[in-house]
C-alpha positions as CSV (number, residue, x, y, z in Angstrom):
1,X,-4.1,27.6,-0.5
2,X,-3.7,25.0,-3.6
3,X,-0.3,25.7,-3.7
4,X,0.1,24.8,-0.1
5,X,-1.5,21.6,-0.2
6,X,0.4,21.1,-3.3
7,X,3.8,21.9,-1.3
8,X,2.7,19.4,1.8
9,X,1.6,16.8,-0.7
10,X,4.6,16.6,-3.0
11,X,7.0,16.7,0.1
12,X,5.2,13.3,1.5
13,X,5.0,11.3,-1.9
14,X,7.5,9.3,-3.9
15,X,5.6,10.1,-7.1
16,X,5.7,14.2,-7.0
17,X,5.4,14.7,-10.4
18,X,1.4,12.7,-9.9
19,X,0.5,15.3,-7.0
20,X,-3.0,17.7,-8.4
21,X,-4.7,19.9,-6.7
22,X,-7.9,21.3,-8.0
23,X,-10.0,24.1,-6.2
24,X,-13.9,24.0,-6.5
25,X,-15.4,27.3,-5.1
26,X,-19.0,27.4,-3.5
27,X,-20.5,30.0,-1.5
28,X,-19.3,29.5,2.3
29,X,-16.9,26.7,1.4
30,X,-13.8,26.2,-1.0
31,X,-12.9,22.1,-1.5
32,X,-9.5,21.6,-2.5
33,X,-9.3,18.0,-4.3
34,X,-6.0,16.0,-4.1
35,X,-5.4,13.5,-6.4
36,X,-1.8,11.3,-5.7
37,X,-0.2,8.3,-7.6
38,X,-2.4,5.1,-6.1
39,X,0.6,4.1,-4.5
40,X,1.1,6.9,-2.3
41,X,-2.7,7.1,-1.4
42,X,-1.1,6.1,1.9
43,X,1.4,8.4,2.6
44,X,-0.6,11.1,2.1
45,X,-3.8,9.8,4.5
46,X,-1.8,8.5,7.2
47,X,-2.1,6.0,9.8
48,X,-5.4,6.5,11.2
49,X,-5.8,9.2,9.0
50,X,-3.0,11.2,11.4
51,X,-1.2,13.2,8.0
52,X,-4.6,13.7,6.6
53,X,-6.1,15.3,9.8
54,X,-2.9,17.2,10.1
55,X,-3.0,18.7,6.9
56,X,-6.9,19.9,7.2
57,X,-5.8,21.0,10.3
58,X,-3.5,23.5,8.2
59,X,-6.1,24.2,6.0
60,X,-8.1,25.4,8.8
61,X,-5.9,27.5,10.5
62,X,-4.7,29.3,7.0
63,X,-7.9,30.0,5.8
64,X,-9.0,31.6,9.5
65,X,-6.0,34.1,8.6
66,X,-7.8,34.7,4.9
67,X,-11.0,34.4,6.2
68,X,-12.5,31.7,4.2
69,X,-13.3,28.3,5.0
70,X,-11.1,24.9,3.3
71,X,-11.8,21.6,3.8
72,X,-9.5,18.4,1.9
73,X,-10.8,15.5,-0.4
74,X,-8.4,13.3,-1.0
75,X,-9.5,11.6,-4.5
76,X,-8.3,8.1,-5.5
């Protein structure tokens, strides 16, 4: 799952090389933490938050298949 978030993350950017990913596991819930390069904090979020929806939207839908549950932070 980090690497797909990784994947969608470092298509949308101009700075690819500034795309992390870290995974924190709880109990019910895994929280994948994106950090970008400050100046494509927008890109990755949207307008109105559309890209940043989108991609939690993914999230969701992957993890039904693996039966686990995702959800995005998007870090400055």
């Amino acid at each position: 799952m980090r690497e797909l978030v990784e994947a969608i993350a470092k298509a949308l950017v101009d700075h690819p090389e500034d795309v992390q990913v870290h995974a924190v596991d709880g109990e019910q819930v895994t929280v994948l933490e994106l950090r970008v390069h400050p100046e494509d904090l927008g890109k990755v979020i949207g307008r109105q938050g559309r890209t940043a929806k989108s991609i939690r939207t993914l999230l969701g839908a992957a993890g039904m298949k693996l039966k686990k549950r995702y959800t995005l932070e998007i870090l400055e």
